[in-house]
C-alpha positions as CSV (number, residue, x, y, z in Angstrom):
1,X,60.9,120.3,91.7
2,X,60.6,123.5,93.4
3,X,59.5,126.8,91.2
4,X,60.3,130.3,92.9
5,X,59.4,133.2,90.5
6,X,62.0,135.8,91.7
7,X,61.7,139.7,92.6
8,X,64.2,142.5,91.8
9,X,66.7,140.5,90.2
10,X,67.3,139.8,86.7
11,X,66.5,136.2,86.8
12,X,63.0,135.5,86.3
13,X,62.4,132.2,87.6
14,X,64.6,129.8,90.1
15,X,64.0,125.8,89.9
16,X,65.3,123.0,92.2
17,X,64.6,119.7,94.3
18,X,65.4,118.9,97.8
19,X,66.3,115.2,98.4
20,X,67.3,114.2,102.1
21,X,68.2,117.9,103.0
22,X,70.6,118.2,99.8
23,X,70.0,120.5,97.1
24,X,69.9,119.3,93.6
25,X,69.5,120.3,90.0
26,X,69.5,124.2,90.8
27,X,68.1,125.9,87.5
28,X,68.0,129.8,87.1
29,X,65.7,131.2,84.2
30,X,67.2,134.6,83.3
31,X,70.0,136.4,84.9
32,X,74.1,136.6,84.5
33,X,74.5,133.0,82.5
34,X,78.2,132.4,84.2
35,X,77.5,133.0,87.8
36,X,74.4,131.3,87.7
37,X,75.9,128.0,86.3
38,X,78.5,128.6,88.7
39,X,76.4,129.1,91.5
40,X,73.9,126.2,90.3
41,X,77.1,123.8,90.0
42,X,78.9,125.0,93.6
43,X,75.7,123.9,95.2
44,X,74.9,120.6,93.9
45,X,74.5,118.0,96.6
46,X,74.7,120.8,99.2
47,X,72.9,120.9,102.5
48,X,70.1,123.2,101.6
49,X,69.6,124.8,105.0
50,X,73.5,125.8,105.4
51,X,73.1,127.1,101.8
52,X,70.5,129.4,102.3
53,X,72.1,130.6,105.5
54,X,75.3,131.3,103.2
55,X,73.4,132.8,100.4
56,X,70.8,134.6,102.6
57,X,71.6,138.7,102.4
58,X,73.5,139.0,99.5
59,X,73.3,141.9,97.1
60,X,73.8,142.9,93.7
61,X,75.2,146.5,93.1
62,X,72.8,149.2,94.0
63,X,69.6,146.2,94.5
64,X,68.7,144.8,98.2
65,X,68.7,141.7,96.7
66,X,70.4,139.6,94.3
67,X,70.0,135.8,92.3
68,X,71.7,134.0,95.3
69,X,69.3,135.8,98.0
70,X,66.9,135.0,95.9
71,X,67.4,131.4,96.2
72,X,68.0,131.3,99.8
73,X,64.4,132.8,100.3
74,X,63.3,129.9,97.9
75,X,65.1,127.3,99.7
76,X,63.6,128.6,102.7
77,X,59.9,128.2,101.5
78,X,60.7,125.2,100.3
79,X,61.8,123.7,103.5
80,X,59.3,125.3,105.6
81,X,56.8,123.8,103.1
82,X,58.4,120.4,103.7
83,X,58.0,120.8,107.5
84,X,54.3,121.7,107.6
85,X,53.8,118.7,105.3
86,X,55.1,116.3,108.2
């Protein structure tokens, strides 16, 4: 399970696993309840790299960033930590 602690957003904290390429079990800590369940249930089973392309830029109101930007720059780490591991 991944942990991304998040910045400028209200969530605090962004959990989730990558299993062959697909995202799974996406769990925000904090923020808008609705869209994050929303969000956390659209991208079950997901590729995770076409996610965070999707997700990547996003903002929220007034703030260069927002809960799904957030986890695009987590997903990112995450797979870039998966490659140098190979």
């Amino acid at each position: 399970m991944y942990q991304y602690r998040t910045k400028g957003t209200c969530s605090r904290m962004i959990r989730f696993d990558i299993q062959d390429g697909m995202l799974r079990r996406v769990e925000f800590e904090g923020g808008c309840s609705g869209n994050t369940q929303g969000l956390s249930a659209l991208l079950e089973g997901q590729p995770a790299a076409e996610a965070a392309a999707k997700l990547k830029g996003i903002r929220c109101g007034f703030k260069d960033t927002s809960c799904p930007d957030q986890l695009a720059r987590a997903i990112e780490q995450a797979l870039a930590q998966a490659e140098g591991k190979r």
